[in-house]
N, C-alpha and C positions, 0 to 999 in steps of 0.2 A: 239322504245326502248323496252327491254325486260322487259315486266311482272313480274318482280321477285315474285311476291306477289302470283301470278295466280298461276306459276309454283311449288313455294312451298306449296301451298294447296292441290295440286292435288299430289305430292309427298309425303304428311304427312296419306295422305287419307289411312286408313286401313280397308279395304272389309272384312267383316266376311263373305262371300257369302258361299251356302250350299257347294259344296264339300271339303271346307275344314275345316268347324264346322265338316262335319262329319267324316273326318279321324282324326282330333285334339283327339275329344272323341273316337276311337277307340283306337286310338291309347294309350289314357290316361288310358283308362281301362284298355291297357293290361298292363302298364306299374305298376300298383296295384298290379295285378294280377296273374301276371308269375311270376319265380324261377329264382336266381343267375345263370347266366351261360348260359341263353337263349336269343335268336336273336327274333329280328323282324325287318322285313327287311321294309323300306319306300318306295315306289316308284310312280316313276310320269313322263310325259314330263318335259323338261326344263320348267323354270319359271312357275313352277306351281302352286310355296309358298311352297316347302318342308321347305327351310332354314328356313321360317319364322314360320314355322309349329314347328320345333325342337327348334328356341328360345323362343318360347310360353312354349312347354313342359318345358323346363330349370326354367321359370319363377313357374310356378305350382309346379316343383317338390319341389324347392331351397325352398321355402315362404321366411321367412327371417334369414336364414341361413347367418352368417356375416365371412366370412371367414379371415378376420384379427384378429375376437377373437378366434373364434373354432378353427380356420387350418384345418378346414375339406371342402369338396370338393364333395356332395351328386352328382354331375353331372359335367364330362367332357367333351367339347365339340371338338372334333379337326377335321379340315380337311385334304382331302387324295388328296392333286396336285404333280402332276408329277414337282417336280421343279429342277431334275436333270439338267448337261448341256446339256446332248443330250436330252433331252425332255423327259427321261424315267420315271418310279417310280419307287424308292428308298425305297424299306423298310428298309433300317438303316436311312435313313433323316428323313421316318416318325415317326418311333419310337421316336428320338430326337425332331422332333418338339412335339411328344406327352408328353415328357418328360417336355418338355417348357408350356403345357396347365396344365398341372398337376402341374407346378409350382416345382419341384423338384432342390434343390437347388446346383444340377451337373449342371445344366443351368442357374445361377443367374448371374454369371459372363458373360459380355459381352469383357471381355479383349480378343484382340486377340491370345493371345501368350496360353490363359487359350483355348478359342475354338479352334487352332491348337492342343495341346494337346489332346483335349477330342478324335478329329476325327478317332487319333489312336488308340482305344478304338474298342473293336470288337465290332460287333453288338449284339453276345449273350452276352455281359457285359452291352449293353444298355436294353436288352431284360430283365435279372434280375433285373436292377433298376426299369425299370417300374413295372414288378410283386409287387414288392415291396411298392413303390410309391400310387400305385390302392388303397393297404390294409392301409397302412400308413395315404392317404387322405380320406379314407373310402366313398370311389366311390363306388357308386349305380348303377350307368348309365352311359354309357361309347357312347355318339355318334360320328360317323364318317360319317362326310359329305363329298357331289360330292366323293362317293365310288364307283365310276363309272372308275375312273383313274387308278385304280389299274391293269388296261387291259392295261395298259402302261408299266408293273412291266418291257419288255425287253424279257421278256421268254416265249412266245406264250399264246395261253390260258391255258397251263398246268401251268403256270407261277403267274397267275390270280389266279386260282383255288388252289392254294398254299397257296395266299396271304388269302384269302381269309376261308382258315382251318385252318392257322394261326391267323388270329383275332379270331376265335371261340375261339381253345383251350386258349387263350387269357383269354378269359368271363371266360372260365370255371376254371383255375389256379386260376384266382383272387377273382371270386366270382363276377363279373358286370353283371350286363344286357348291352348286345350288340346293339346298334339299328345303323343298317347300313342303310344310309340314299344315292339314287341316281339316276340319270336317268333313262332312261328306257334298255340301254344297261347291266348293273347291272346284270340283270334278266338272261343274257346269262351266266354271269359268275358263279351265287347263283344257278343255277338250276343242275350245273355240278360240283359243289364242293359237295365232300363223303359228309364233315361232316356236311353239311348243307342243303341237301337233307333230308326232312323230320323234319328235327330239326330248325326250323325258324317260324315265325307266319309272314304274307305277309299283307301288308297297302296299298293301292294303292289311291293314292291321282291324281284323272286323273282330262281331261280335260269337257268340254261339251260337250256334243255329236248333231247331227242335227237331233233333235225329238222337237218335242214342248215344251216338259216340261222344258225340258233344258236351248231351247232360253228362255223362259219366265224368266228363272234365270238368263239368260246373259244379258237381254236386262234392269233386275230391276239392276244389276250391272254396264251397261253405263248408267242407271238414274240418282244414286247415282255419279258419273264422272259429270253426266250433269248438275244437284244442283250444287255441289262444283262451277262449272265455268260457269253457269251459260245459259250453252249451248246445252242444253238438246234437244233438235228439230234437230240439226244437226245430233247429234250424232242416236237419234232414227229414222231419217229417214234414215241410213245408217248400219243400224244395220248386214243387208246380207254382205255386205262388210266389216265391223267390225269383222264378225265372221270369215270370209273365209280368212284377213289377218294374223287373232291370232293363228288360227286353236283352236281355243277355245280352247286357253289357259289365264289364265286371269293375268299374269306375262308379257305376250305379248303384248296384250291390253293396261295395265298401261306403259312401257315403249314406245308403239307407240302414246299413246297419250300425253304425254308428251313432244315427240318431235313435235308430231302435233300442241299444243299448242305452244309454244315454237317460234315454226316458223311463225305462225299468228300473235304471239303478236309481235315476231319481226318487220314484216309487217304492221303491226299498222291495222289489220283485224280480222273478226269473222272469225272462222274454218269454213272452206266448204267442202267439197266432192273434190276437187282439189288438196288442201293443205293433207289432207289423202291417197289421194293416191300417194301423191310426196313423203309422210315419211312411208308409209310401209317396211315391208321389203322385199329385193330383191326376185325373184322369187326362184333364183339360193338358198338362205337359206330357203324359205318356203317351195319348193319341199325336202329340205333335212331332216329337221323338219321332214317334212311329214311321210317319208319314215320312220325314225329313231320311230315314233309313231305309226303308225299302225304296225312293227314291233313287238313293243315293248306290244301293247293292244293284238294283236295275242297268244303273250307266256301268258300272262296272262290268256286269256281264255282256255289256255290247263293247267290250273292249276286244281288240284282235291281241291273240297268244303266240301269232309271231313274231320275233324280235330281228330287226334288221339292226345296220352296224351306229343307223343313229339314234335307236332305241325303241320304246316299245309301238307300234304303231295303232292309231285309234281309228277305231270303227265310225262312219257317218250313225248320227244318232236313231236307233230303232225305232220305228211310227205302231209304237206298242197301244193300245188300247189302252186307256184307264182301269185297271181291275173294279170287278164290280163288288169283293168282298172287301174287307177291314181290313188293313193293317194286322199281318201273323193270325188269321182267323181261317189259313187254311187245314186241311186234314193233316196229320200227322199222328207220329207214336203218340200214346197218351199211358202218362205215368202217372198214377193216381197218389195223394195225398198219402203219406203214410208206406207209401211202398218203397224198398229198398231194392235198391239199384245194385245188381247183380258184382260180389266183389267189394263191398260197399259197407263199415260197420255204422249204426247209428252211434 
């Protein structure tokens, strides 16, 4: 029978591990620190911890801000999914669901005959509400998460790159700070929009990389996995393959372990090196990951490191060759199965 007790420990478990203490603070600083009307963009692989990254920031900005007595609203937080029926993105759906975060009481009503109504409603008449709305709940911070969908808008990347000068002038009408919050495809859209070229400040919340210092941080991270459940020897003698399934990413990691566990306790067994490699994930998603990530670390480093006064400015895109090897297939330290990591107890 399943562990219920095991599973929810290990699901409650919240990793401050370093790289996201350190975009947390980067990011809080800038968030002090910049002007109404300016973006900072987040960025990461999937399951990196942005989300949790941005409900951290929410909790820091808010303190104890009580919005059933103020009515006010220092941080909204909405996300950008394509939930049209053909699968596309809707900028009048989004606008309305943001009108719904904002609380705006055009959306109070759930009658249907009231939501048939509203539908007919142009999108520039939704578009005014919200201007409106922003100042009204006296938003500060305006996040949009998985802003990554918006490449779904239906209208090519110029389509995208619309959407996405549109949320600016958004900031700047209302007077919010912007923080667009998304994977690492984002980056294709943010680097080719006019008004955002130049005018954004860049956070990149990545993953570990295969140097030493790294593992050393990945490996004190499956220790803290290993206390909670008591399993710490499996998991550190298995640490090369713990990496090479997450692509160090540590979003990856907690949900494969999870089901690793999961499936042992069902088995009425300790995790082994078996059970791990039965719950990873398919090759077919880890090659795509792959790809989608060193893609995405690539634009990054053709990013320019000086910052002018309207923020960070971006490099015209490198005419880099295609690499001719795999996805993380090149030379590096090699830490063998079984070997402990200097400093380090199983």
């Amino acid at each position: 029978m399943i562990n219920i007790e095991l599973i929810q420990r290990i699901s409650a478990l919240k990793i401050l591990h370093r790289n996201w203490l350190e975009a947390l603070n980067q990011v809080y600083a800038l968030l002090l620190t910049i002007s109404p009307g300016e973006v900072i963009c987040i960025t990461g692989p999937s399951r990196a911890g942005k989300t949790r990254l941005i409900d951290e920031l929410q909790k820091l900005i808010e303190g104890d801000n009580d919005y059933s007595k103020t009515g006010l609203l220092p941080v909204v937080k909405t996300e950008a999914v394509n939930c049209s029926t053909n699968g596309s993105f809707s900028t009048k759906s989004f606008t309305k669901r943001l009108l719904r975060d904002i609380k705006h009481p055009m959306h109070g009503n759930e009658d249907f005959a009231s939501i048939a109504k509203q539908d007919r409603l142009s999108e520039d008449v939704y578009r005014q509400a919200l201007e409106i709305a922003l100042k009204a709940r006296g938003v500060k911070y305006l996040f949009i998460d998985e802003a990554q969908h918006a490449r779904y808008v239906g209208k090519g990347s110029q389509g995208a790159y619309a959407v996405m000068d549109s949320w600016k002038c958004l900031a700047q009408v209302s007077g919010v700070v912007l923080i667009i919050v998304g994977a690492y495809p984002i980056l294709d859209i943010l680097r080719n929009s006019p008004h955002m070229i130049g005018r954004k400040y860049q956070v990149s919340l990545g993953r570990y990389q295969l140097n030493r210092e790294d593992l050393i941080e990945f490996t004190a991270i499956l220790n803290q996995y290993g206390e909670v459940s008591g399993q710490s020897k499996i998991l550190l003698k298995n640490i090369v393959l713990l990496y090479k399934g997450s692509l160090g990413c540590i979003g990856l990691v907690r949900a494969w372990l999870l089901r690793a566990f999961a499936l042992a306790s069902i088995r009425n067994t300790q995790l082994t090196k078996e059970i791990l490699l039965e719950t990873q994930q398919t090759l077919d998603d880890l090659s795509s990951m792959a790809e989608e990530i060193q893609h995405g670390e690539m634009l990054l480093e053709t990013m320019d490191d000086e910052v002018s006064k309207e923020g960070v400015s971006v490099s015209p895109p490198s005419k880099k060759s295609k690499p001719k090897s795999k996805p993380f297939q090149r030379k590096a330290e090699r830490i063998e199965d079984g070997v402990r990591l200097k400093g380090k107890k199983k």
